[in-house]
C-alpha positions in Angstrom: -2.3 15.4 9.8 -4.2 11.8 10.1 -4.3 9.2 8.1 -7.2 9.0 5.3 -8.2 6.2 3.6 -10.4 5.5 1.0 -11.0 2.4 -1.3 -12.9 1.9 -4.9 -13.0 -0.7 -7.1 -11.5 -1.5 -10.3 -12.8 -4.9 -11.4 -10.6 -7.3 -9.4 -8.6 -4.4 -7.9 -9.1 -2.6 -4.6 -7.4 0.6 -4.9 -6.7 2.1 -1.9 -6.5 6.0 -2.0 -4.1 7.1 0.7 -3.7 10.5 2.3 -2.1 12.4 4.7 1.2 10.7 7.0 2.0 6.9 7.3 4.1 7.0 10.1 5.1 5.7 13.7 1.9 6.9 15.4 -0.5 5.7 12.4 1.0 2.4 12.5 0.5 2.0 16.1 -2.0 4.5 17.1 -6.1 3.7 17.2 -7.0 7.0 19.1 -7.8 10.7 18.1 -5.2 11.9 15.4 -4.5 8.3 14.6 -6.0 5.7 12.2 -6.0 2.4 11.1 -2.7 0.6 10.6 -2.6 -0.1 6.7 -1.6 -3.5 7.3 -4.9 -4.3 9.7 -7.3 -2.5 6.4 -5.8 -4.7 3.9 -5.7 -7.7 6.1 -9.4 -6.7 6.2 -9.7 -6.5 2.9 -8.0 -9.7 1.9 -10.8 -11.4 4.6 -13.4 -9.6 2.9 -12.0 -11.2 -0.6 -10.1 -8.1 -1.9 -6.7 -9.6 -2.3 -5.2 -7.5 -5.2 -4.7 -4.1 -3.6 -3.0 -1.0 -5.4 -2.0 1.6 -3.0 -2.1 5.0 -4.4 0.1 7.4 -2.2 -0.5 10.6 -4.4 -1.6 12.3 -1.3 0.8 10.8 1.2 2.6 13.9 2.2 5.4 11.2 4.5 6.3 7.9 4.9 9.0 6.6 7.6 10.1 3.4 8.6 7.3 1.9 10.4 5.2 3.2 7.4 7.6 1.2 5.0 7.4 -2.1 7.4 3.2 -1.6 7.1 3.7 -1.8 3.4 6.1 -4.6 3.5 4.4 -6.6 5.5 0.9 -6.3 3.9 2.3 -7.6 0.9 3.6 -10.7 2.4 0.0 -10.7 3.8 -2.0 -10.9 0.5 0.7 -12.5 -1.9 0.2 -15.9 1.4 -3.4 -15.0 0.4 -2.7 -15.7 -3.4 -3.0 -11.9 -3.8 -0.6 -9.2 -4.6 0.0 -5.3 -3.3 1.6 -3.0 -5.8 2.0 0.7 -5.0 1.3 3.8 -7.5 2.1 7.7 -7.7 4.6 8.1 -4.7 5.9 11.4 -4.8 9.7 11.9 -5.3 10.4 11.8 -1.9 8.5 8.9 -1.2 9.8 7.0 -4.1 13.4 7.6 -3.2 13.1 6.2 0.5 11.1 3.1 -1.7 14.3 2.8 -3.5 16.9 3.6 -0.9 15.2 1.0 1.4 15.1 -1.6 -1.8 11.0 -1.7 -0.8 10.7 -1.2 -4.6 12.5 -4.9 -5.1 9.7 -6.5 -3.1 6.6 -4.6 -4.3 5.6 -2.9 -7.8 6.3 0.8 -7.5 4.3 2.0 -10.9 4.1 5.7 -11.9 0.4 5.8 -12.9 -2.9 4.3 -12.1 -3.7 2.5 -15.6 -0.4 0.7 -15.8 -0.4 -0.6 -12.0 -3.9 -2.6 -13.0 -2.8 -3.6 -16.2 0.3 -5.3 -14.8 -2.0 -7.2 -11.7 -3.0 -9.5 -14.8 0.3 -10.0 -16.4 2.8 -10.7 -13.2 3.6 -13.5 -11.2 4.0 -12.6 -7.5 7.2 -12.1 -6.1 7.5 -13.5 -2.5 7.7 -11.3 0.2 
């Protein structure tokens, strides 16, 4: 299944829906079954002006290693921009590797949408 993603706009919050398998061949792959690598789309983003990004993985069905490195390293990407990158609705699975590979330590793992914009106003980035 190929990476899907979608952004909208919540004031000064790009959220970007996520679906399907952020993996090895997603984060290297620009052919037929691949995608984008998430950390060249928010890059993009930040270019573009969108530097607070919420990632919702509701529909993220995997996530492996090179997936977790693409997460960690966008955030260092926006928070050098004077941004910030927090991640919403991981499944269980998901949120356990977050944990077990400390990810969560770096970057805001929240459990809903509402919460994760509130908190873009209230926190001080951590560095990355």
């Amino acid at each position: 299944m190929p990476v899907t993603y979608e952004t909208r706009q919540a004031g000064d919050v790009t959220i970007l829906d996520i679906s399907g398998k952020i993996d090895i061949g997603v984060a290297l792959a620009f052919g037929p079954g691949g995608g984008m690598p998430l950390q060249t789309l928010i890059r993009d983003l930040a270019e573009k002006g969108h530097k607070n990004v919420l990632v919702n993985l509701r529909d993220v069905i995997y996530l492996d290693s090179s997936g977790i490195g693409e997460l960690v390293r966008s955030v260092s990407t926006l928070r050098k921009m004077g941004g910030d990158l927090k991640v919403v609705n991981p499944n269980m699975v998901v949120k356990k590797l977050l944990s077990a590979t400390r990810v969560d330590s770096v970057v805001d793992v929240m459990a809903d949408e509402a919460s994760a914009l509130q908190a873009f106003g209230k926190t001080i980035p951590r560095s990355a």
